[in-house]
C-alpha positions in Angstrom: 13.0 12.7 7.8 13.6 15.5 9.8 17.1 15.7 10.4 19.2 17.1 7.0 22.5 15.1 6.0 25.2 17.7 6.3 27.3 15.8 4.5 25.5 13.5 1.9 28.6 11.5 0.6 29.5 10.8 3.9 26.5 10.2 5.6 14.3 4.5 -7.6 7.6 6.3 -5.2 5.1 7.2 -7.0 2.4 7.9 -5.1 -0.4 5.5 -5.3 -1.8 5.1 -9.2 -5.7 4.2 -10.0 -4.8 1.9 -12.9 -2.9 -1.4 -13.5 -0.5 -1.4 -16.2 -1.6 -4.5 -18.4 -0.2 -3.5 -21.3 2.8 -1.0 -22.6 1.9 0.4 -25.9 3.9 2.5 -28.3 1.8 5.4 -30.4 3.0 8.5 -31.6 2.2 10.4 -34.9 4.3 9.5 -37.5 5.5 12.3 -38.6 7.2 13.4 -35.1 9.8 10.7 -36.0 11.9 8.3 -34.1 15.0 10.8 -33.8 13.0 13.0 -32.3 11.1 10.2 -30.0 14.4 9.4 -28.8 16.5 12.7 -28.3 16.6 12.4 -24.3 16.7 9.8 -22.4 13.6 9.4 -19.8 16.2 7.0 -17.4 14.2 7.0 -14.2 11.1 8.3 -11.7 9.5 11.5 -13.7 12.5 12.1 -16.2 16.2 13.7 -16.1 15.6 15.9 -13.4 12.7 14.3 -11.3 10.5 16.8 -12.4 8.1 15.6 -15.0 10.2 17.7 -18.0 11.1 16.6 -21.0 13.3 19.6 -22.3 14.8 17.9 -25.4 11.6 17.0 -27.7 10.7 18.8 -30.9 6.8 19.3 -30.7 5.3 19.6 -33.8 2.9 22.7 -34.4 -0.4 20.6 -34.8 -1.2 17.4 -33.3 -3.2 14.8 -35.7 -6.3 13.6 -34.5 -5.4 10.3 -34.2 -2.2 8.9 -33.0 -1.2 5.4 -34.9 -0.1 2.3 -32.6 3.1 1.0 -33.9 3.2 -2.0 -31.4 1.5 -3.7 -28.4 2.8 -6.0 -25.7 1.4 -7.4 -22.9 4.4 -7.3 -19.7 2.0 -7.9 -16.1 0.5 -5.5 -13.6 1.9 -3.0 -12.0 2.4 0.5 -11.4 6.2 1.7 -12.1 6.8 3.3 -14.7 8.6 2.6 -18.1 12.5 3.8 -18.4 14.2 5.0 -21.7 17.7 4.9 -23.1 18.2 4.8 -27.0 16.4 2.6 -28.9 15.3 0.7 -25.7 12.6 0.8 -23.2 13.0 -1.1 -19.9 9.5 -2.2 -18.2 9.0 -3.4 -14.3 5.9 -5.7 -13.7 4.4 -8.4 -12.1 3.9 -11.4 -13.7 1.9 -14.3 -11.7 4.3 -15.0 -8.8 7.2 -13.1 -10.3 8.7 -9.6 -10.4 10.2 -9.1 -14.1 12.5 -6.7 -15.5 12.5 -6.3 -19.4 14.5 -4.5 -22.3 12.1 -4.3 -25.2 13.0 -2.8 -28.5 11.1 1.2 -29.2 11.5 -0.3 -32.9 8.7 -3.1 -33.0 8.7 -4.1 -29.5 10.8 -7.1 -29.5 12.4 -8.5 -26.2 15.7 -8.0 -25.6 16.1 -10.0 -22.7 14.4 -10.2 -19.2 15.1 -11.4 -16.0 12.5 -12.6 -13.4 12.4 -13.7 -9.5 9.9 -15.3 -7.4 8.3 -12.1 -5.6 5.2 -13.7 -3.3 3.4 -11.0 -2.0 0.0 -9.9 -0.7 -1.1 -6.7 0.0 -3.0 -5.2 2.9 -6.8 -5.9 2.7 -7.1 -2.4 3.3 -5.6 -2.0 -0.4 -6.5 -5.2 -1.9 -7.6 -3.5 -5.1 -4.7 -1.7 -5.8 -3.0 -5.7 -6.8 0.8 -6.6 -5.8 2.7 -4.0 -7.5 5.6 -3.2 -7.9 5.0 0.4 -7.5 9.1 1.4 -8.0 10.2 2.4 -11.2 13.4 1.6 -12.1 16.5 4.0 -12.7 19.4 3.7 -15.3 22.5 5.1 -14.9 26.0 4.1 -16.0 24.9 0.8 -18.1 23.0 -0.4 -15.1 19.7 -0.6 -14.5 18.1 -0.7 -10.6 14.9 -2.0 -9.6 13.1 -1.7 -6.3 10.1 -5.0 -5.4 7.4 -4.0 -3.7 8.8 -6.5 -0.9 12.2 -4.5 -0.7 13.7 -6.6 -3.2 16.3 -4.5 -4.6 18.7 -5.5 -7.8 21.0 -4.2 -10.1 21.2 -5.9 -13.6 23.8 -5.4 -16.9 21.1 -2.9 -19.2 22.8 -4.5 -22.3 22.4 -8.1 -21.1 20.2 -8.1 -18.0 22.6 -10.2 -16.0 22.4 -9.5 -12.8 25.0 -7.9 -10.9 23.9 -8.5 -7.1 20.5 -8.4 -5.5 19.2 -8.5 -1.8 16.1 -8.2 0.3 17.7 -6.6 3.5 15.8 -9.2 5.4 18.9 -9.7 7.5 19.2 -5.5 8.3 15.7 -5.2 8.9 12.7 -6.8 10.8 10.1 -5.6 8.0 11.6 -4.6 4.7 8.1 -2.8 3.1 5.8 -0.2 4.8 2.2 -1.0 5.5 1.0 -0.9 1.7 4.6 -2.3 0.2 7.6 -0.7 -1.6 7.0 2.4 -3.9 9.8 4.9 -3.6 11.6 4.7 -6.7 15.8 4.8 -6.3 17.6 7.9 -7.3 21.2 8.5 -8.4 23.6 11.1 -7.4 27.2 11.4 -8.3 27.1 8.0 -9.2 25.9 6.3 -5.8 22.4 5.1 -5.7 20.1 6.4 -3.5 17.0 4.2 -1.5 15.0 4.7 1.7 14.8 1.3 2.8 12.8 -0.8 6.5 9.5 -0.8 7.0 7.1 0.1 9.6 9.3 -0.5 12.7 12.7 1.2 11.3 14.9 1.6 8.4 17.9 3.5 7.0 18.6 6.0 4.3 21.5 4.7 2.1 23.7 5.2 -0.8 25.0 2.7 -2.0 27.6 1.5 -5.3 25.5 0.5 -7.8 28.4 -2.1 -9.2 28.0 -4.3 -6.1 25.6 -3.2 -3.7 28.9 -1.8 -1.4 27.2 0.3 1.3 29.0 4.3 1.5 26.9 5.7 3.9 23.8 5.0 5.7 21.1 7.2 8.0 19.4 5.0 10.7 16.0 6.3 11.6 12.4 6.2 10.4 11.1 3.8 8.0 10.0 4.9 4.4 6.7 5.8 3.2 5.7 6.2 -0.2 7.4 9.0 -1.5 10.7 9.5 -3.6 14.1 11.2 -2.8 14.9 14.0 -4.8 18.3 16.2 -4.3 18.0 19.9 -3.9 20.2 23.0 -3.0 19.1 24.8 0.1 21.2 27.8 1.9 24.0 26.8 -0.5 24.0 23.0 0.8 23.1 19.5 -1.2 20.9 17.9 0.8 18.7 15.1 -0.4 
C-alpha cells in the first residue's frame, strides 16, 4: 500500500517457512519453571509487540545441555505459529481436508477443545512443496481468538470454549479471496478492532473489523494482499498502520 490512512479508526504473514509443523512439542529445562514459562503472554504473530521480544522471561545464567520433553502431540501441517495465554497454548493446522483450531493444556498437553471446517485447498504447482498451509497465525485478544485459512477463511471463536462466534470467506466481496500462493498475513489488533488485508490477486480491501461479530468499521479498497503482516507504527506524530 501506498497511500497512508490518515485516520485509522475511520478509515493475524509470515513469510514463507522451509518446514511443516507435524508436531508441537513442549521442552524446556526444568529448573526455568512453569511461572516463569508463562509470565507473558506470546498472543499472536512474533509476540506482544510484533517484534520477535519476549521482555518478561527470567533467563537463567547457564543453559543445560539437554532440554527434557515434557509432552508431544501430533496437531497437522502447517506453518502458523503457536499462540499463548496462561496455562494454554492455542495451535492452527491442517488436518486432511480440515483447518483446525485447538486449545491444548502447557501442563501435559491435553485438549481443551477444538474446532474444525472443511478447508479444500490446493496450492500453486509452482509451490507444491510448501503443502496447504495455513500459513496465518492466529491472534488473541479480549477472550477471543482469530484465525486466518489459507483460503481467506476468517473466524473468531470463544478462547475458553472454542465456540464460534461468526466466520466468513468474503467470497461474496471478492472475486478471489487468496493471492497466488494462499493466505499468510496473520491478523493484528489495535484498540480493540481487528486488523486483516483481505482479496486476492485481482483486488482487495484493508479492514478493521469488531472482533465480537465480524461488524465492518472501516475499510481501504485497493490492492490485494501479499504475504506480509500489518504492523502499527508512529511516523511524524501520526498512527498509521
Amino acid at each position: 500500500m501506498n497511500t497512508p490512512i490518515p485516520n485509522w479508526r475511520s478509515g493475524r504473514g509470515p513469510i514463507l517457512a522451509t518446514v511443516v509443523l507435524i508436531t508441537f512439542i513442549l521442552s524446556f529445562a526444568l529448573p526455568l519453571g512453569a511461572g516463569a514459562l508463562w509470565a507473558q503472554d506470546w498472543s499472536q504473530w512474533r509476540g506482544p509487540g510484533r517484534d520477535g521480544i519476549a521482555a518478561a522471561v527470567d533467563l537463567p545464567d547457564q543453559w543445560p545441555e539437554q532440554l527434557d520433553r515434557l509432552w508431544q502431540v501430533e496437531v497437522g501441517e502447517g506453518y502458523s505459529s503457536p499462540v499463548v495465554s496462561g496455562d494454554r497454548t492455542f495451535i492452527f493446522s491442517r488436518a486432511g481436508g480440515e483447518e483446525a483450531i485447538r486449545a491444548v493444556s502447557l501442563v501435559d498437553g491435553a485438549m481443551i477443545w477444538r474446532s474444525a471446517y472443511d478447508a479444500p485447498y490446493r496450492m500453486n504447482r509452482a509451490a507444491s512443496s510448501h503443502g496447504s498451509g495455513p500459513k496465518s497465525t492466529p491472534i488473541l485478544a479480549d477472550g477471543r481468538i482469530c484465525t486466518l485459512g489459507i483460503s481467506g477463511v476468517l473466524s473468531c471463536l470463544d478462547a475458553a470454549d472454542g465456540t464460534i462466534l461468526w466466520q466468513s470467506d468474503f467470497s461474496d466481496e471478492f472475486s478471489s479471496t487468496t493471492p497466488l500462493y494462499g493466505v499468510a498475513m496473520s491478523p493484528a489488533v489495535v484498540d480493540g478492532l481487528l486488523i486483516v488485508h483481505l482479496g486476492g490477486g485481482r483486488g482487495g480491501a484493508f479492514m478493521a473489523l469488531e472482533p465480537a461479530n465480524g461488524t465492518v468499521v472501516w475499510r481501504w479498497e485497493g490492492d490485494g494482499p501479499g504475504y506480509a503482516s500489518p504492523l502499527l507504527v508512529e511516523i511524524a506524530g501520526q498512527r498509521q498502520i
